[in-house]
C-alpha positions, 0 to 999 in steps of 0.5 A, a space after each residue: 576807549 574800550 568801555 566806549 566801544 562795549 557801550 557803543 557795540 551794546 547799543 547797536 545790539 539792542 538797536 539789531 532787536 528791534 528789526 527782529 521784534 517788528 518781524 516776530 509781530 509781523 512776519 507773514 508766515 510762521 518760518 519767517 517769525 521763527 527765523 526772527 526769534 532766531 536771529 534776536 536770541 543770537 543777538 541777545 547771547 552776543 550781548 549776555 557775551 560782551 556784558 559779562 567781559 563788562 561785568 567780568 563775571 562768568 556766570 553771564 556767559 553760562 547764561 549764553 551757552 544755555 540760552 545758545 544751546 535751548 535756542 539752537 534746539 528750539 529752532 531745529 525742533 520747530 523747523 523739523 515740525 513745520 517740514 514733516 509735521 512730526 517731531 520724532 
């Protein structure tokens, strides 16, 4: 049952993708794909998350935390640009 459930809760995490994939092709303005990117890396570090209690293996969730923290950077980074037109 519980292999069940992580299968069944991967599935739906890579069904989530596919919203924010149409949106970062689509999205009519740039805030909109950025939000978008936003939203898929979080969905893919939940999915990096259960995969590595799956796999029992530690190094996946290292891959989370960096790809979390580059994700987090990244968006403020963008957003901060978008708004003042300077990063720094």
């Amino acid at each position: 049952m519980n292999s069940l459930l992580l299968d069944a809760s991967l599935t739906f995490m890579v069904i989530a993708i596919i919203p924010c994939i149409y949106r970062v092709i689509k999205g009519p303005t740039i805030p909109d794909r950025v939000i978008a990117v936003d939203a898929m890396t979080t969905v893919i570090v939940a999915m990096l998350g259960i995969y590595s209690y799956v796999q029992g293996s530690v190094f996946f969730m290292d891959v989370a935390l960096v790809l979390a923290i580059i994700s987090f950077v990244g968006t403020v980074t963008i957003s901060k640009y978008l708004d003042e037109g300077v990063v720094f």
